[in-house]
N, C-alpha and C positions, 0 to 999 in steps of 0.2 A: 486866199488867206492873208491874214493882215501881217507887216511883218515885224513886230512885238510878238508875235506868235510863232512867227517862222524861228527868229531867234532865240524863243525860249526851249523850243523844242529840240535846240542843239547844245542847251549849257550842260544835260548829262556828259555827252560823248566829248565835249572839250573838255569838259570840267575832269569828269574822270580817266580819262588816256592823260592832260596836265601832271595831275597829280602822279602817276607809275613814272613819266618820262623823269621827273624832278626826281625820284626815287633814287633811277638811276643816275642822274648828276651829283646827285650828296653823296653817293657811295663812293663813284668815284674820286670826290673828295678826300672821303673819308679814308678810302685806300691809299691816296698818295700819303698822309698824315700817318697812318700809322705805319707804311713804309719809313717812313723818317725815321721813325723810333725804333725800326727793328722789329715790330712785334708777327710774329710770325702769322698772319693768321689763313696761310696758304695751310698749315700741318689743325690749324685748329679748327678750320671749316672743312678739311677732306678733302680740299681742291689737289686735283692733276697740275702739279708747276707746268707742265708740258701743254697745258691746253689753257690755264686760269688767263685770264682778263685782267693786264697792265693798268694803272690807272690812266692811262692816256688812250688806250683803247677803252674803256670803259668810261670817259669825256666823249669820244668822236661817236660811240654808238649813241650816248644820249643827245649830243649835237645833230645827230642824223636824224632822230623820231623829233628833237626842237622843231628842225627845219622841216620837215614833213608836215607835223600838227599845223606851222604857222602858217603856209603856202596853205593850209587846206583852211583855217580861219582866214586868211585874205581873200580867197576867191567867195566864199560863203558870204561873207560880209559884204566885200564887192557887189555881190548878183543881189542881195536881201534889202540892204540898206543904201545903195549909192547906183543900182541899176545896171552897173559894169557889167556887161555879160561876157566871162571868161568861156563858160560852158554851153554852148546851146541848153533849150529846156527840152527840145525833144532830142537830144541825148543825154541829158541827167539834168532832173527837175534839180532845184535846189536843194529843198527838203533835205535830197538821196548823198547829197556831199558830204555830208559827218558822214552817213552810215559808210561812204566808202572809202572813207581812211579809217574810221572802224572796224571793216572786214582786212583791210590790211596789216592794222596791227595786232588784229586775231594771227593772222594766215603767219605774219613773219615771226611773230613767238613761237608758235607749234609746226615750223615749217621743219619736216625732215631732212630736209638739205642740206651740206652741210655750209652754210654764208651764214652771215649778220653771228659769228661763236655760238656754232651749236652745242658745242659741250657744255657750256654755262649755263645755255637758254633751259638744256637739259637736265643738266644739275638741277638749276632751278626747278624743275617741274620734280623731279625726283624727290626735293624736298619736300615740296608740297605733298605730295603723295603719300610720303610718311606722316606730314599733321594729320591729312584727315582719317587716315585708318588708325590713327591714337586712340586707344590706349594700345593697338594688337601688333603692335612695331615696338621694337629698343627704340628707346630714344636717342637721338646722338646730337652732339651740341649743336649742327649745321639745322638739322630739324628743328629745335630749340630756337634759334635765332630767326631760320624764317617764321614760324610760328607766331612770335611776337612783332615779327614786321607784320605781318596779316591782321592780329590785331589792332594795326596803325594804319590802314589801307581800306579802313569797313567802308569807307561815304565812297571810295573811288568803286570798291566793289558793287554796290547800291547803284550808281553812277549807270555801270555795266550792263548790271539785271536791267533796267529799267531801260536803255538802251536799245539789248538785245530786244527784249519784250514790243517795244516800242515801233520797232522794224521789221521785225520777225512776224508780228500779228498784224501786220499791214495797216497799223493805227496814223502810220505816218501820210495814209492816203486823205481824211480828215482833217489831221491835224488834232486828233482826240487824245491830249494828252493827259486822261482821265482815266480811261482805260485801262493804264498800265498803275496806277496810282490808286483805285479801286480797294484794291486787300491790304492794310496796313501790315498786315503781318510778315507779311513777303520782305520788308527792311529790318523788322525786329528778329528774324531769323539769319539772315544773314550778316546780324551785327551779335548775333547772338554765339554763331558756331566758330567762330576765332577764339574768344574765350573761353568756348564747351570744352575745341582740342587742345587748350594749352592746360585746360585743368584736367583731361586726362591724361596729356602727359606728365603733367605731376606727378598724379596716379601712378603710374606706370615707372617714374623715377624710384618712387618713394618704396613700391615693389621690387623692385630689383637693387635697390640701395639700402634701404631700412633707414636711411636719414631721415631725420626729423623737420629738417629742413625743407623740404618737397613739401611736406602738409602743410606749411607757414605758407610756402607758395601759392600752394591748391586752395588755402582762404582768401588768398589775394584776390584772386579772379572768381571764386566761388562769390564772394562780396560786389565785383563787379557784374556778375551775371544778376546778381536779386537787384542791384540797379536797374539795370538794362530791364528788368522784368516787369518792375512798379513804375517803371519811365513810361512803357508801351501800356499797358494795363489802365492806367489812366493820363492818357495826351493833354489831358486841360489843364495838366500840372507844367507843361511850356508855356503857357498863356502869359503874357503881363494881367489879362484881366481876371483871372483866377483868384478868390478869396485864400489868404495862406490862411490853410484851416490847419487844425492838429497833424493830419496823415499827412499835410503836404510839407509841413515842416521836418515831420519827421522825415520821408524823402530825401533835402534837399541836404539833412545832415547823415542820411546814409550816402547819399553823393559826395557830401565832404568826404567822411570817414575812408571812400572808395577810393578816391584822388591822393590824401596823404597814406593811405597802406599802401599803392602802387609808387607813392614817390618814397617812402622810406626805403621799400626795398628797393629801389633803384641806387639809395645810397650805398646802402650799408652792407647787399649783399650781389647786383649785379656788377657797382662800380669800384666797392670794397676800399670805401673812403676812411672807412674806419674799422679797428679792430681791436681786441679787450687785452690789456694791459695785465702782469701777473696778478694783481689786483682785479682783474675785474672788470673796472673802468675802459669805455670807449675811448679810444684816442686815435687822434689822424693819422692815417697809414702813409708810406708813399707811394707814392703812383706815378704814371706816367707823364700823363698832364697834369704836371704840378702848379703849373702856372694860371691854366683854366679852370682852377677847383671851384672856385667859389661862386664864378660865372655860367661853370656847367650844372650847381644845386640849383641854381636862383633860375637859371633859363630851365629847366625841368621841369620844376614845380611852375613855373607860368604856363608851359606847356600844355602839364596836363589839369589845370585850371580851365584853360581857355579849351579843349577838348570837352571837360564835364561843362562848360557855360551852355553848349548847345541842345544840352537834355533839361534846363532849366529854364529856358527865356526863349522866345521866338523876337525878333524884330520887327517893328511895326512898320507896317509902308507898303510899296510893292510887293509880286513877288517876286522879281530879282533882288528885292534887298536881302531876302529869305536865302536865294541861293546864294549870291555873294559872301554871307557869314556862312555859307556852311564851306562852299571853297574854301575860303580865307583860316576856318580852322582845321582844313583839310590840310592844308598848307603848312600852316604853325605845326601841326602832327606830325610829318615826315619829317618835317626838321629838326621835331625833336628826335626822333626816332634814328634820324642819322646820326645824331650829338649821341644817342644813348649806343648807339653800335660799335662807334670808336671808341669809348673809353670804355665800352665792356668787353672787346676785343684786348685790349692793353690790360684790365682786369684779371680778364681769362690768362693772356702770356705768362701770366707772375707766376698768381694765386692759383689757379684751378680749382674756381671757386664753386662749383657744381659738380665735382668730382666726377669729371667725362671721360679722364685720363688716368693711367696709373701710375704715373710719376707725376710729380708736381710741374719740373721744367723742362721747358722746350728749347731747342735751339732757336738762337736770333735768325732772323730773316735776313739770308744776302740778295741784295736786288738783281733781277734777272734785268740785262741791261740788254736786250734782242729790242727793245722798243724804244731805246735813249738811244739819245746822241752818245759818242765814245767819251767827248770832252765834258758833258752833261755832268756840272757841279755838285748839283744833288746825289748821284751816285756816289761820286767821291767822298764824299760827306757822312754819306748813311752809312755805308762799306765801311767805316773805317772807326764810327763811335755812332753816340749818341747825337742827335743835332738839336 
């Protein structure tokens, strides 16, 4: 096998394990930041203080899957492109190197044991559990929130399938990386069911709430799904060399229309940037990040532009420049996704703006200080106000 071939048949499994590892480093990000602020989101996600994940353990876990993924891209690369033979080939062909940090980072998510925070890893699946049996579960905001990361997670997901598929059906003895690429429909369903569950948890909101609110929701993604629909239904509508005939225009402005309903409600009712005055009238709320408002509309809305570019245009050239744009807005997606978690985390503290609670306020968050230094500044800081 040539090895342009070798290493094309490895950018699912780098490409897709990159993207979940990054997931977890913006989180943890995002956890130390809105620890700063107090905002409680140990009581608003349902975490056990007794078992949740510090944002410094939740750095060093995704420091651990970094340094894993990168150790297993150097020796790949090594053996593919520069001849270094780390591994013998009759004890692991090339090929078989993603697949088996692949099977590893199966094995350590769903490992029962209890290493690498099983309660998290658990929780997590927990959650997941409850999207996809949506609508026939209460919804609870932790459900809620993973939900919409899954919808920002579709290309890593895809990634996976095609991965699995790809080793599993012994294609990678060939190198027939056709095979697995064959049924188009096998990605337009899997980008399809993130958005199926989040609109019947709407459904399922809007039943046991009678807010009017939930149905405003359940057009949101209803609108993204008839995208998703007329995107797959006709593929010659990515093309550069596609005539824009009438449907295709109409298309590419039901794609706009999709991107500003998903970023309005991002303003004005996950991030509750704004609210109606006795009058009436919208007016700026305050909020937590007062200082990143304008920065956090603007980076949003570019977010979820550059997320719809890829149902509109292919790139001409190789096909790694194919995959590279889809990483690269794989990438821009999680980062939005993390930007939109912290300030609807801070959102959720005030407001309880999806009515998940029955009181509106929460207690502020005192930092559990088992994983800081005693002298550790930041503590002293957040403890004692706002920072």
């Amino acid at each position: 096998p040539s090895t342009e071939d070798l290493m094309y048949s490895a950018v699912p499994v780098f490409r897709g394990t990159a993207v979940l590892i990054l997931a977890i480093f913006l989180w943890g990000m995002v956890s130390k930041l809105i620890e700063r602020k107090k905002c409680n989101y140990v009581v608003i996600l349902d975490l056990d203080p007794r078992t949740k994940m510090h944002w410094k353990q939740t750095l060093s876990f995704g420091a651990f899957w970094a340094a894993a993924w990168l150790w297993t891209w150097c020796i790949f690369t090594a053996h593919v492109k520069h001849h270094v033979v780390i591994i013998p080939e009759h004890v692991l062909p090339p090929v078989l190197i993603p697949c088996v940090f692949l099977v590893f980072f199966f094995f350590m998510a769903l490992c029962p044991f209890d290493i690498l925070h099983r309660h998290t890893r658990w929780w997590i699946l927990k959650q997941f559990s409850d999207v996809v049996c949506s609508p026939f579960v209460a919804v609870t905001f932790a459900a809620n929130f993973i939900g919409d990361y899954m919808t920002s997670t579709v290309k890593a997901f895809i990634d996976l399938q095609y991965s699995i598929c790809f080793y599993g059906s012994g294609a990678w003895r060939t190198l027939d990386m056709g095979y697995c690429k064959q049924n188009p429909w096998v990605p337009f369903f899997i980008t399809l069911l993130p958005l199926t569950w989040r609109l019947l948890q709407c459904i399922r909101r809007f039943k046991d709430t009678n807010a009017r609110m939930h149905l405003a929701n359940c057009g949101k993604y209803a609108t993204s799904i008839l995208t998703v629909i007329i995107g797959a239904w006709h593929p010659d509508y990515t093309s550069y060399y596609t005539d824009w005939h009438v449907v295709r225009v109409l298309y590419v402005l039901l794609l706009v229309t999709s991107t500003l309903y998903s970023w309005s409600w991002d303003i004005f009712m996950d991030w509750g940037y704004f609210t109606r005055d006795a009058e009436g009238n919208w007016v700026p709320r305050p909020i937590v990040f007062e200082r990143a408002r304008t920065f956090n509309v603007v980076a949003d809305l570019i977010g979820r532009s550059a997320w719809a570019y890829t149902l509109i245009v292919k790139p001409p050239g190789s096909r790694f420049s194919v995959e590279l744009l889809v990483f690269l807005t794989a990438l821009v997606e999680i980062v939005r996704r993390s930007l939109w978690a912290g300030v609807r985390l801070g959102n959720e503290q005030f407001n309880n703006t999806s009515q998940y609670r029955a009181v509106k306020d929460i207690p502020l968050l005192q930092l559990d200080t088992r994983c800081l230094h005693a002298n550790d500044p930041e503590v002293e800081q957040a403890n004692t106000g706002f920072a």
